[in-house]
C-alpha positions as CSV (number, residue, x, y, z in Angstrom):
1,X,12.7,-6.1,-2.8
2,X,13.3,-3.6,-5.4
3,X,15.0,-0.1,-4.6
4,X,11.1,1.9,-5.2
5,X,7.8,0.6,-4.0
6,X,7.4,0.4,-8.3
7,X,9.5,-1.8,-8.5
8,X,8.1,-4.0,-5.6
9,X,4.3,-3.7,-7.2
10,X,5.9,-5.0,-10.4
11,X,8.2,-8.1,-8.7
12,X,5.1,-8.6,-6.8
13,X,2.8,-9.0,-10.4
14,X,5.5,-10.9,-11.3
15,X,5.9,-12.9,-9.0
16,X,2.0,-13.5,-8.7
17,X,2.3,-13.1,-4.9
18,X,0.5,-9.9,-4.1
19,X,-3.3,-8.9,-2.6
20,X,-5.7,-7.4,-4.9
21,X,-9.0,-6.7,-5.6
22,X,-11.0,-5.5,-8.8
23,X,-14.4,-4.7,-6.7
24,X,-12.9,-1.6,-5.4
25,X,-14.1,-1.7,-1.5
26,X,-13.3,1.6,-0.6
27,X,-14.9,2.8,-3.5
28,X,-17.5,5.4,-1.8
29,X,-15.3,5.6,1.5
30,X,-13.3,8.9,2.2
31,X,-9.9,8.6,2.2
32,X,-7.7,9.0,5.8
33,X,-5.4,11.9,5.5
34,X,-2.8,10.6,8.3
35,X,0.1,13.5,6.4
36,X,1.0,16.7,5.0
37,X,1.9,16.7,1.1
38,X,5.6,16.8,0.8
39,X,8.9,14.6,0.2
40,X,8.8,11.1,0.9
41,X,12.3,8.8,1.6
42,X,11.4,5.0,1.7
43,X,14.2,2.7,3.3
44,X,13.2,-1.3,2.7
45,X,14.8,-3.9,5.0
46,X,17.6,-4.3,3.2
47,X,18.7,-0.1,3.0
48,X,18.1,0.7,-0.7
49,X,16.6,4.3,-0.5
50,X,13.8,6.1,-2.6
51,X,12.3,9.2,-3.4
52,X,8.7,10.4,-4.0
53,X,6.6,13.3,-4.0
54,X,3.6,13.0,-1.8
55,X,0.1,15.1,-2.9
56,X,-3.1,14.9,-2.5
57,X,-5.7,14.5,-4.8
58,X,-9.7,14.4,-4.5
59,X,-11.8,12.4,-1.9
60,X,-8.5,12.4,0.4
61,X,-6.5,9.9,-1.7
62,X,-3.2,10.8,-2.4
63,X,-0.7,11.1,-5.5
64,X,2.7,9.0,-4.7
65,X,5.2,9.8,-7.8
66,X,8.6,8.4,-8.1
67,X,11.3,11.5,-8.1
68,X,14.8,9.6,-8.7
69,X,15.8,9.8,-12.2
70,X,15.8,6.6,-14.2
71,X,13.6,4.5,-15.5
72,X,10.8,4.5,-13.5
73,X,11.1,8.4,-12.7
74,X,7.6,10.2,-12.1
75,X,6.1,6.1,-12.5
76,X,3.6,6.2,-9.3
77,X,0.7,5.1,-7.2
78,X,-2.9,6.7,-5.9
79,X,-3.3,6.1,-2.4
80,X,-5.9,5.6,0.3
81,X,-5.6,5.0,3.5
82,X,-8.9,3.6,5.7
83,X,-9.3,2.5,9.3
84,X,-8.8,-1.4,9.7
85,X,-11.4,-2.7,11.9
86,X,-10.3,-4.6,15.2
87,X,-6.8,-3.2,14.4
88,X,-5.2,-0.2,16.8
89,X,-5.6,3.4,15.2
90,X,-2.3,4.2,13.6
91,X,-3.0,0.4,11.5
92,X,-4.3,1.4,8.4
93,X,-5.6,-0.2,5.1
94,X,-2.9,0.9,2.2
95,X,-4.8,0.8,-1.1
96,X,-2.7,1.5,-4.2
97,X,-3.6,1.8,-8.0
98,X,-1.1,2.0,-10.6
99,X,-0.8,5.4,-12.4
100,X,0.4,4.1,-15.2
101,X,-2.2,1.2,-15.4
102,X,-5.0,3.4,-13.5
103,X,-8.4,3.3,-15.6
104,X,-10.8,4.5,-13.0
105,X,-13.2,1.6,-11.2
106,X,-11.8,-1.4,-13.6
107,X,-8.5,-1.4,-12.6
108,X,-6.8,-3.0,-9.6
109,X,-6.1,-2.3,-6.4
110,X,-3.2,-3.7,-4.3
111,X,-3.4,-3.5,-0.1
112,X,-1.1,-3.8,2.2
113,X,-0.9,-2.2,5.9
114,X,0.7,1.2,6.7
115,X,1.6,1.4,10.7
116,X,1.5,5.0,11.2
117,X,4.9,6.0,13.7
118,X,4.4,9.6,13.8
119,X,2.9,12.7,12.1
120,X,5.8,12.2,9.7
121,X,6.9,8.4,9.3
122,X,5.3,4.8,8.7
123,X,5.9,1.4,7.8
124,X,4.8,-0.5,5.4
125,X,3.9,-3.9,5.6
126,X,3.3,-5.6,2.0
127,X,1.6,-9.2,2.4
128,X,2.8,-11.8,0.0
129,X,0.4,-14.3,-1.1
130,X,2.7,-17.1,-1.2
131,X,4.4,-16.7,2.4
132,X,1.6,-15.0,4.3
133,X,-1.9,-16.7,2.9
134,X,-1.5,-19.1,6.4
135,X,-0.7,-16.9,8.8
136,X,-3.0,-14.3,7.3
137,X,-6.1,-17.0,7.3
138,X,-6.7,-16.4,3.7
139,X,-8.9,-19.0,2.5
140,X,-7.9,-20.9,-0.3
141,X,-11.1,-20.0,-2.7
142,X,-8.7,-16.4,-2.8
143,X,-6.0,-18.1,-3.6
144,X,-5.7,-18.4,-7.9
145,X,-4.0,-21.2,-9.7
146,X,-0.4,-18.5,-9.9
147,X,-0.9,-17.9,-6.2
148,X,-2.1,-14.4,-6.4
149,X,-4.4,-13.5,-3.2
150,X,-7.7,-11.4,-4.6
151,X,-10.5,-11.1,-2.7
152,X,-14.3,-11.2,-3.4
153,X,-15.4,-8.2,-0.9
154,X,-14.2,-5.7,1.7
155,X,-15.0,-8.1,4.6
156,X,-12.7,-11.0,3.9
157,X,-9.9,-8.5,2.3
158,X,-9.9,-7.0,6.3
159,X,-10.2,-10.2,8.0
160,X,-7.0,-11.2,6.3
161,X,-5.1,-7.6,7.2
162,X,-6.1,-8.1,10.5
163,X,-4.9,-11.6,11.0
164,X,-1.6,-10.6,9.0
165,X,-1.3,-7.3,11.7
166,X,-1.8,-10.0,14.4
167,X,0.7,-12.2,13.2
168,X,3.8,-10.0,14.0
169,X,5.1,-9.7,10.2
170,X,7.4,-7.3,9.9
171,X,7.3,-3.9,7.9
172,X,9.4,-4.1,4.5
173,X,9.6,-0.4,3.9
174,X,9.9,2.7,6.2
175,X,8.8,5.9,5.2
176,X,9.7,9.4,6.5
177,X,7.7,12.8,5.1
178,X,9.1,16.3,4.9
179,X,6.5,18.5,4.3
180,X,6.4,20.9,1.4
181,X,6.6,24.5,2.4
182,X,3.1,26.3,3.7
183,X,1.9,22.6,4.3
184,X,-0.5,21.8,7.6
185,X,1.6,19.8,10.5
């Protein structure tokens, strides 16, 4: 794992091992607001530490920008957040779009789980294709020649979160929020 969740999206491209979809199945759903805008420090499993600035945008998505200077500095993600059926509460659906590659309804959409700890930390779990397609019971029709786990509707994308929740992986990244000044919680 990289040192931002950028860099993860883009070893996980690489790498062909991440879960995606192009039919957008949260499309006409309303985004779960589970936080406040504000300042957001993600620690992966192995320490590295990074910064982002948390907003939200229309239909309760979210704006996640990178705020450490380098390379990838303001590179960032829209977020939504849904209910995962079957799952407790405080498991959620992660959806993210590139920024940078963002093009309205065409463009991808990467999922993962967010385990919601408190009205101001997560975790986030970020299925791999390659390790996780078993235990995750994602049929091998998903499964593309590079190994890359995309999935035809909303149904099958949530059977496959669910089984991964049940499974006991563990989260990669932990997140903690400071809220901006003047923001709700």
């Amino acid at each position: 794992m990289r040192k931002s969740v950028v860099f993860i999206l883009l070893l996980c491209l690489a790498m062909a091992g991440c879960w995606q979809s192009r039919n957008r199945p949260y499309r006409n759903d309303m985004s779960l607001q589970p936080f406040a805008a504000g300042t957001v420090t993600a620690v992966s499993h192995d320490g590295r530490i990074a910064h982002y600035a948390l907003r939200r945008i229309a239909r309760g998505r979210y704006r996640l920008t990178l705020t450490d200077r380098g390379q990838d500095f303001g590179q960032g993600f829209e977020l939504g957040f849904f209910p995962l059926p079957g799952a407790p509460a405080h498991v959620l659906v992660l959806q993210m779009a590139m920024l940078n590659f963002h093009t309205g309804d065409d463009s991808l959409r990467y999922y993962g789980l967010l385990v919601v700890t408190g009205q101001r930390s997560a975790q986030e779990i970020d299925p791999d294709c390659n390790r996780d397609a078993r235990k995750a019971h994602v049929p091998s029709a998903y499964r593309k020649i590079t190994d890359m786990c995309s999935f035809p509707d909303r149904a099958a994308l949530e059977k496959s979160l669910l089984a991964l929740w049940k499974s006991g992986k563990k989260p990669d990244t932990s997140l903690s929020l400071v809220p901006a000044i003047g923001s709700p919680r």
